[in-house]
LUMLUM-562462 format. One record per residue (C-alpha): residue in three letters; x, y, z. Coordinates in steps of 0.001 Angstrom, whole numbers, plus 524288, in hexadecimal, padded with zeros to 5 digits. Layout:
% residues N
AlaXYZ;...
END
This chain:
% residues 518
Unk800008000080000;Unk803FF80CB57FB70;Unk80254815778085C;Unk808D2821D980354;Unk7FE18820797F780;Unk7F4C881CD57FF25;Unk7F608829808080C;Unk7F608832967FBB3;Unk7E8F882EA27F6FD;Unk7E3E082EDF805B4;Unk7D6E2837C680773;Unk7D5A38403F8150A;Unk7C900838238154E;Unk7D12282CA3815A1;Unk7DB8D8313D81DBB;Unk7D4CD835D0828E1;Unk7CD83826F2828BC;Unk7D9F781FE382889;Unk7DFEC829EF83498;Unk7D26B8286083D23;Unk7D0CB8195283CD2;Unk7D72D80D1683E77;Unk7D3CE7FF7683A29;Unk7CCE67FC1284538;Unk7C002806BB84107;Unk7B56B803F4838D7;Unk7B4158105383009;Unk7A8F88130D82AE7;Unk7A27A81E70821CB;Unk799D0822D982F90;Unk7A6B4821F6837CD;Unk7B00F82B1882E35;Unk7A37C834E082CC4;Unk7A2DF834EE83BD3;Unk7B01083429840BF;Unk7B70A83C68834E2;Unk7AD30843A78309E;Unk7AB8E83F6782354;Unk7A04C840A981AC8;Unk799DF8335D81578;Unk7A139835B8807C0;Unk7AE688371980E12;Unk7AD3182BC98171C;Unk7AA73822C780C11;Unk7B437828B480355;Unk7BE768273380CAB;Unk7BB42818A080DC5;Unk7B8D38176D7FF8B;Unk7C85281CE57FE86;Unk7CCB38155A809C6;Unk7C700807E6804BB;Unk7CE8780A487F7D5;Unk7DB5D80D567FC95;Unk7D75E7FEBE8062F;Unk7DA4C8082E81227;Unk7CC8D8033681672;Unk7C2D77F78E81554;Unk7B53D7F586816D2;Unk7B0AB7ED038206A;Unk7A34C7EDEA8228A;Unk795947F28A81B98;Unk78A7C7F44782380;Unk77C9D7F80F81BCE;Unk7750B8020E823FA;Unk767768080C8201C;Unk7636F8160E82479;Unk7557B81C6882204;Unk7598882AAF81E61;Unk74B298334782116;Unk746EE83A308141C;Unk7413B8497F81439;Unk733468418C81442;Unk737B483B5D82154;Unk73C06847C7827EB;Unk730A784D408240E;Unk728498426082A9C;Unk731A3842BE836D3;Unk72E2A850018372F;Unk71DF88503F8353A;Unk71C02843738393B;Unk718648362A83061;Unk70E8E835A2827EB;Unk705F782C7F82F41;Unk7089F8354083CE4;Unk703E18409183532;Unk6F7BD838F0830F3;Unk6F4828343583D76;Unk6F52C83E1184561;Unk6EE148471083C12;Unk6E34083D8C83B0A;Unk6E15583E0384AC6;Unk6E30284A5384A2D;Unk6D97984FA783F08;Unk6D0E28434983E27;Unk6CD3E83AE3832A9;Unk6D12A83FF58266E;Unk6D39F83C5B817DD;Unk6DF84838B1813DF;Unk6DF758438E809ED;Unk6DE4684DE9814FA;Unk6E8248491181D15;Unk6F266848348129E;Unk6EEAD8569D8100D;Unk6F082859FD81E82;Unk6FD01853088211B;Unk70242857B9812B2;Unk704C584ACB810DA;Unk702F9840DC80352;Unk6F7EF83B81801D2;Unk6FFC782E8B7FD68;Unk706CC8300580B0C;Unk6F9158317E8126F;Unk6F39B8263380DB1;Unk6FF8B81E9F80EB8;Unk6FF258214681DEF;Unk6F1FE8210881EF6;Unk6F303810FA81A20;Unk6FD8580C7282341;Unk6F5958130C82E87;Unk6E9ED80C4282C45;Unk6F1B78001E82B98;Unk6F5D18042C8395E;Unk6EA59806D683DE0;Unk6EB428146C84063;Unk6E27481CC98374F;Unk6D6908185882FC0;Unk6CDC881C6882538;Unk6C1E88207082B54;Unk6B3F781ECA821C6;Unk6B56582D1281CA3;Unk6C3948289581852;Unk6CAAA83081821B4;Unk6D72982B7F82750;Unk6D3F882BF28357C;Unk6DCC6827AE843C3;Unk6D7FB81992849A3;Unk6DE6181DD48565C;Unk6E9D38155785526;Unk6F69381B0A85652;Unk700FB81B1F84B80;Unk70A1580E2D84A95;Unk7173B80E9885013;Unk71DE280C7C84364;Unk718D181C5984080;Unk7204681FD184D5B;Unk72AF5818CD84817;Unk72B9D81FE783B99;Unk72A4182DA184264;Unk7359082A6184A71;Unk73EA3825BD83F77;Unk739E68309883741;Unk73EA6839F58430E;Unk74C5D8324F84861;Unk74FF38344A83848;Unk74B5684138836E0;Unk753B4845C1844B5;Unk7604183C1184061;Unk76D10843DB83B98;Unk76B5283D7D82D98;Unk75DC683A1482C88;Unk760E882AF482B3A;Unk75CF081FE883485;Unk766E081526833E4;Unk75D1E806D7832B3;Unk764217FF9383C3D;Unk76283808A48473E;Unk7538B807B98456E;Unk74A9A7FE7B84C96;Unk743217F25D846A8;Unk7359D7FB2E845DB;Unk73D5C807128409B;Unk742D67FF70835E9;Unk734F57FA4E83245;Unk72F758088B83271;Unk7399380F4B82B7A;Unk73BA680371820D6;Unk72EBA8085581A34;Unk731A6817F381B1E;Unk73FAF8159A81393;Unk74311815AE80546;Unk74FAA8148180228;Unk74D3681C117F297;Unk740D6827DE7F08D;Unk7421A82B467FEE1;Unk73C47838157FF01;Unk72DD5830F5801CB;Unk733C282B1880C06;Unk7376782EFE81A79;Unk74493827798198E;Unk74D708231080E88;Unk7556B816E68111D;Unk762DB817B880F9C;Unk76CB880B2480EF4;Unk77B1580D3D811F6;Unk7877E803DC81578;Unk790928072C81EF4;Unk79C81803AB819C1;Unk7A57C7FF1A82580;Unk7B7877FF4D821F3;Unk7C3487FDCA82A3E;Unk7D1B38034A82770;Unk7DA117F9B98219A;Unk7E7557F4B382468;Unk7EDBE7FE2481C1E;Unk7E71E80A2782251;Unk7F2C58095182CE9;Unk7FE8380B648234E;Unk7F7068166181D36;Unk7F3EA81C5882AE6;Unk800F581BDF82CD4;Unk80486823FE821F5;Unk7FC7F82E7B8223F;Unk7FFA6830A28311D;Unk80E6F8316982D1A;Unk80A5E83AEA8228C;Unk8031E8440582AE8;Unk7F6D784186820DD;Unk7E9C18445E82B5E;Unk7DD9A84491820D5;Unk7DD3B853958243B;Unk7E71F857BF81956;Unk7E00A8631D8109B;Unk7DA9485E098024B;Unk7D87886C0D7FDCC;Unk7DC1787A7B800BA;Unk7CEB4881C2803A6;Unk7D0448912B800CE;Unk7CC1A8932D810EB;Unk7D6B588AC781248;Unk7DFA48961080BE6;Unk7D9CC8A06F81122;Unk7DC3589B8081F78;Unk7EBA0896EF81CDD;Unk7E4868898C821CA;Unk7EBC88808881785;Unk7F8E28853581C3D;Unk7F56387BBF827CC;Unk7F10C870FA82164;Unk7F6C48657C81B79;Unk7F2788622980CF8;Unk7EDEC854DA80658;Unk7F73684EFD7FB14;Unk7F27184FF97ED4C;Unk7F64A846D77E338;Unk7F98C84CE87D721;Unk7F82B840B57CE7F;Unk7E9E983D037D092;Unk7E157841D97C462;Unk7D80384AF47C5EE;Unk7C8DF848BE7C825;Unk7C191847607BAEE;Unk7BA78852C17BA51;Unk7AE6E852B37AF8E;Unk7A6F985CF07AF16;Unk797D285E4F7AE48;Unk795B885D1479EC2;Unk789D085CFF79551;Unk7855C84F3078F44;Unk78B4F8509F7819D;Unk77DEC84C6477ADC;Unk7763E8563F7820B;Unk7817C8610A77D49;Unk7804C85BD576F9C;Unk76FF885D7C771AF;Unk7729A86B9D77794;Unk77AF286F0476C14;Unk76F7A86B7C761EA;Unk766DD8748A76815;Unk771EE87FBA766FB;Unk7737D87D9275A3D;Unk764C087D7F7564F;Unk762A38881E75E73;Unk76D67890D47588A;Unk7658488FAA74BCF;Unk75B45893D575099;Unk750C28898175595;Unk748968866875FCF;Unk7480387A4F76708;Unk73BA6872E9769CC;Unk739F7866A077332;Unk72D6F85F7D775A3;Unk72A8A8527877EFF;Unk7309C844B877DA0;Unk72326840C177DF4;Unk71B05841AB7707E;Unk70E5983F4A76A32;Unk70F78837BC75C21;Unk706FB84403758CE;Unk713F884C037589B;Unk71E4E84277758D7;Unk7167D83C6774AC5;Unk70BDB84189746CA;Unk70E6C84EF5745AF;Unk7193D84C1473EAD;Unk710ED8455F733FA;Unk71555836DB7378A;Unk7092482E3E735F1;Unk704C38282D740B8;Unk7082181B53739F9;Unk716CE81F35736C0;Unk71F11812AF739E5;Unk7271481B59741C7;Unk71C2381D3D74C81;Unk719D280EBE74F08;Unk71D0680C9B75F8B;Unk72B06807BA75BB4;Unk72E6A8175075806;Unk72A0C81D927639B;Unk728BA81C50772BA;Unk71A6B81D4577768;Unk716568234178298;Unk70FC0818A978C0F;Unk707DF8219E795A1;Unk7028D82BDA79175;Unk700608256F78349;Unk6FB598302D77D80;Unk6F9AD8401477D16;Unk6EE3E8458F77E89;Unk6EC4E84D2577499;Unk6F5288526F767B6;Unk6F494861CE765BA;Unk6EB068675775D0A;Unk6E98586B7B7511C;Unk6F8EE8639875058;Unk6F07985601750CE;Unk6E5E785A7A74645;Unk6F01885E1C73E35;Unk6F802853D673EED;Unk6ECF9848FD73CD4;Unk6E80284FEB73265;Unk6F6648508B72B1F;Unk6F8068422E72D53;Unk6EA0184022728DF;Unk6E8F5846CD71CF4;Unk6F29B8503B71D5D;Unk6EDBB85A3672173;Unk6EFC68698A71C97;Unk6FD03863D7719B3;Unk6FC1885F1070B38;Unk6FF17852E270FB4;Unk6F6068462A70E7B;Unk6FB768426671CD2;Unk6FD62835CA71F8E;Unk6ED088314E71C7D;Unk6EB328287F7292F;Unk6E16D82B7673475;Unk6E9A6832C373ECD;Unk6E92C82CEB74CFF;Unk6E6C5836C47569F;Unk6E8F582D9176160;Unk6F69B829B875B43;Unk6FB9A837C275B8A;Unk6FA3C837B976A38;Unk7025682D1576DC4;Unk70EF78323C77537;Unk71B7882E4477467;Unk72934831C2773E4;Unk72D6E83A9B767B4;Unk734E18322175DB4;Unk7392283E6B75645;Unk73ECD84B96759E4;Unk734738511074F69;Unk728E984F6A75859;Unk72E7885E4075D4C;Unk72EE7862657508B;Unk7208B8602574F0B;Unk71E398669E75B83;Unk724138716575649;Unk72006874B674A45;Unk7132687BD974F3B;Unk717638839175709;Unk724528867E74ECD;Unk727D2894D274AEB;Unk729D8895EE73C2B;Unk734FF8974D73867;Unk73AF588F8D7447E;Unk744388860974725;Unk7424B879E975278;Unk74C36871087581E;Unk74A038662C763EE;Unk7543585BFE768D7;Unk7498F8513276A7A;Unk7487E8440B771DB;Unk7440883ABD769AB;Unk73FA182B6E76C6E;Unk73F0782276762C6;Unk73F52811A476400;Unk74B9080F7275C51;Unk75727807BA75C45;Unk7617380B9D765A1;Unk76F5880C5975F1E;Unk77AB18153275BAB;Unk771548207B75217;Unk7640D81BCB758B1;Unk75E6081EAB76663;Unk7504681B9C76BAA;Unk74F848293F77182;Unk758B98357976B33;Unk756F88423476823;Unk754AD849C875BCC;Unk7571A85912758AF;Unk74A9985CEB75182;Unk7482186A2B74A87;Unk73FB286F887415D;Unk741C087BF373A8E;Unk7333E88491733D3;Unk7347288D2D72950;Unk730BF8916671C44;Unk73ED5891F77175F;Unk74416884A671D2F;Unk7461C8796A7129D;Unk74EDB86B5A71281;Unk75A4F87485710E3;Unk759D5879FB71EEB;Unk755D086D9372371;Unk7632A8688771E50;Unk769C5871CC7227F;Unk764C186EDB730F7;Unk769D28600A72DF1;Unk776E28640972C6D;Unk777A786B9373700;Unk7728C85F477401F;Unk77BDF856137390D;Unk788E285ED37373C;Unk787DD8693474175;Unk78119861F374BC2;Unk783D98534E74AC8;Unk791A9855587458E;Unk7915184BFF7389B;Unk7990884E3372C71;Unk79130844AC72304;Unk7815B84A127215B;Unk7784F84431718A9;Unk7685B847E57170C;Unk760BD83B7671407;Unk751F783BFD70E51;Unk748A88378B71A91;Unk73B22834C471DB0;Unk7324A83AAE72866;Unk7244983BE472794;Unk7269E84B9A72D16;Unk72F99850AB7236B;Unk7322B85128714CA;Unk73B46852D57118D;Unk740F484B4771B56;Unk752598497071DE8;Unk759FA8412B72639;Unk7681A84583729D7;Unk7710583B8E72A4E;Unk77FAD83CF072EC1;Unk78B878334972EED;Unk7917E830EF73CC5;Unk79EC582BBF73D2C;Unk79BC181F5274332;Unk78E2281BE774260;Unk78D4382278732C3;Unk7814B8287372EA2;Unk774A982A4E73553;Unk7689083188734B9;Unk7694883F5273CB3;Unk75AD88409E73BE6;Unk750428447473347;Unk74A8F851C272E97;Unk7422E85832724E8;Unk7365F862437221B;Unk72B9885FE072785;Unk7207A859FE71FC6;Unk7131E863FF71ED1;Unk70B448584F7273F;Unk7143F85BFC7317E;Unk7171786A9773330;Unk7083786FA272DA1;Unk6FF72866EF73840;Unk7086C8710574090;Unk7053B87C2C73B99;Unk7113E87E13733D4;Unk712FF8828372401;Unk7218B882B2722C9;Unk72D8387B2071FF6;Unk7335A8742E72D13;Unk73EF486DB872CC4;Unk7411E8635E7378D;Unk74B11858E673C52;Unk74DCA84F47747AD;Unk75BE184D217476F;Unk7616084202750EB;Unk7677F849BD75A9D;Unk76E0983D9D76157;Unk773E68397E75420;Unk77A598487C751BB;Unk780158466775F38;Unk787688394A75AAE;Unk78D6C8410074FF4;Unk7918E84EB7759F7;Unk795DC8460376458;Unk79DD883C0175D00;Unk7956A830A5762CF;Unk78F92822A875B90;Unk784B881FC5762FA;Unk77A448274B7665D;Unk7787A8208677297;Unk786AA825B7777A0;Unk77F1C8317077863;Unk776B682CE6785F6;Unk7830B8254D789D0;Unk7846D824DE798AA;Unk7930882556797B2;Unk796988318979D6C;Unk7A47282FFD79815;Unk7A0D982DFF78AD2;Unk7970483A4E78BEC;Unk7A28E842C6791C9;Unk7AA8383DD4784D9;Unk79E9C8414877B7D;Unk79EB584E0D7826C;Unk7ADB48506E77FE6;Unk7AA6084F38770D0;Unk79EC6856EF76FC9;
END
């Protein structure tokens, strides 16, 4: 054994343990906070220290249980217990109804009747014919005596804790069913389980005892110059701990942003520089607005229960906003004032109410486009849930950036040019390409597609112009240019990631990295 090491790396807590005991004490956390002074944390530091350095061995664990008296027991201890209160109000007002009394006593109705059960069962109170709790005469039980004076030796003890073994056979019973040991605060006392954890200096303590007497070393040595300390001249007097040099310093990492929700902020900077507003609407949808009013039939494949998540209570929504609904039906009816011959199928009213959680970032879009100024330009970052897949460019629930943009001057061309910004400026990719799509909303409709350097080209999301069905059951005559660009899959590209799932990663290393990068 090293002992000049040994004494380097020595802690004042541990010091002044090894100078104030022998091997013939059992030391214990209660022991060093009473005879030393420490606090709880120091005690058991000092062991924890001790233990590794095999100055010290534990010998012994003993489980104890303490009842520790909530703010709802001090409050009883105080006023009295529930059923003392009831009693004694009953002799003293007469019979009353329950209601009543809990109104008197300010006390819950649940608690009332509660009490008013177990002292029937004893025999005390009664429900008279007018169903008034009234006295039979018979004093309370003992076991309510009990409970008063537990409630009161707690509420008057130093740390509000009675230890279990020091309690009688009767005040075990009583306070057993007052206790909780988790969601305490509708109890009077919350049960708390703790070892004490019994050790006794080893062999080796001796030698190191030894060595620190020769060295003068008394557990009192100053860790840190305090500016009273200056002021007074009191260091001058004072003998100082020894430092080594050689030990690194503490990792210090400070408090940062998650490097997804930074990427998310800096989308809504850079929307917002140009000039738009952002919109946000519930997670919760209707398939009025997350489908029909975007002119997808009702029978559209991509409706069908494996596409969405359905609300299981409440089912449905009450109602749809008018005249949005008679609008809406009539467009997928006939048409409409639209042109259009719709879709020519009887439109389920019952359908459209179903609720559910949006599939699409568009839903908002919807929202918005009745209540849009014109010209104006929208933007959301949108939660979206959709039964899919799960793998490296696919996630069950993601998020989409969703915009529209009204005017009478806006055409493909500045819808393109809102593409390339998303793809170049945004995501980061080199290689764009525009790809012909389909949606039943917009026609023309686009897909952006860019090449990432490991997983090689995928869809970015869709856009388009709104089709007439859509924008004039809103009340809208003009161009609109919308998108829903995957939000998550521009992030893969900024960030330098291949997964999409790295994103939510619970790796707190691998986030700090990702954050290094962006």
């Amino acid at each position: 054994m090293d002992i000049s090491n040994i004494i380097k790396n020595l802690h004042p807590l541990e010091i002044k343990v090894l100078l104030k005991y022998s091997q013939k004490d059992d030391l214990t956390s209660e022991k060093l906070q009473k005879d030393l002074d420490y606090k709880e944390g120091h005690a058991n530091q000092a062991f924890s220290w001790l233990a590794g350095k095999e100055l010290v061995t534990e010998t012994n664990r003993t489980p104890h249980t303490y009842y520790e008296i909530t703010d709802l027991g001090r409050m009883l201890a105080k006023a009295g217990t529930v059923e003392e209160r009831f009693v004694n109000f009953v002799k003293g007002k007469g019979a009353q109804a329950l209601p009543k009394i809990a109104e008197a006593l300010k006390i819950e109705n649940k608690d009332i009747g509660s009490a008013f059960g177990q002292l029937v069962k004893d025999g005390v109170l009664r429900m008279n014919g007018g169903k008034e709790a009234e006295s039979t005469g018979k004093p309370l039980p003992k076991r309510i005596s009990i409970i008063s004076g537990l409630l009161k030796k707690a509420a008057s003890a130093e740390n509000g804790q009675l230890d279990k073994a020091a309690l009688s056979a009767e005040e075990q019973e009583a306070i057993a069913g007052l206790a909780k040991k988790r969601g305490a605060a509708d109890s009077p006392f919350k049960v708390i389980e703790r070892e004490t954890v019994t050790y006794r200096l080893t062999d080796a303590y001796g030698k190191v005892v030894e060595a620190l007497k020769k060295a003068g070393i008394t557990g009192n040595e100053l860790g840190e110059v305090t500016p009273q300390m200056l002021a007074s001249g009191d260091w001058k007097n004072g003998t100082f701990r020894g430092y080594n040099i050689t030990i690194p310093p503490a990792r210090i990492i400070p408090g940062r942003t998650n490097p997804y929700v930074q990427f998310l902020e800096s989308v809504k900077d850079k929307l917002s520089s140009l000039g738009f507003q952002e919109f946000d609407g519930p997670l919760v949808e209707t398939e009025f607005w997350n489908g029909d009013a975007l002119f997808m039939p009702q029978f559209h494949a991509a409706r069908d229960i494996h596409d969405v998540y359905r609300i299981k209570n409440p089912t449905h929504a009450k109602m749809i906003e008018e005249p949005y609904l008679s609008n809406v039906r009539n467009v997928h009816e006939n048409g409409g004032n639209t042109g259009s011959r719709g879709w020519n199928y009887k439109f389920d009213t019952e359908f459209t109410r179903r609720l559910i959680l949006r599939s699409q970032g568009t839903v908002l879009s919807a929202h918005q486009l009745h209540k849009a100024e014109i010209p104006g330009k929208y933007f959301g970052i949108v939660r979206c849930f959709r039964y899919d897949k799960v793998d490296a460019t696919h996630l069950s629930d993601f998020y989409q950036t969703e915009g529209i943009v009204l005017g009478n001057d806006v055409n493909l061309k500045t819808l393109l040019g809102f593409l390339k910004m998303f793809a170049t400026e945004i995501a980061g990719a080199t290689e764009v390409k525009y790809v012909p799509g389909y949606f039943p909303f917009t026609e023309p409709s686009i897909e952006v597609h860019i090449k990432h350097p490991v997983l090689g080209w995928f869809e970015l999301g869709g856009s388009g112009i709104f089709r007439p069905e859509v924008t004039k059951a809103m009340g809208i005559d003009v161009p609109v240019l919308a998108w829903g660009i995957g939000i998550d899959r521009m992030a893969l590209m900024a960030l330098g990631l291949n997964d999409l799932r790295e994103l939510f990663s619970e790796d707190i290393e691998q986030v700090r990295l990702r954050k290094a990068k962006f």
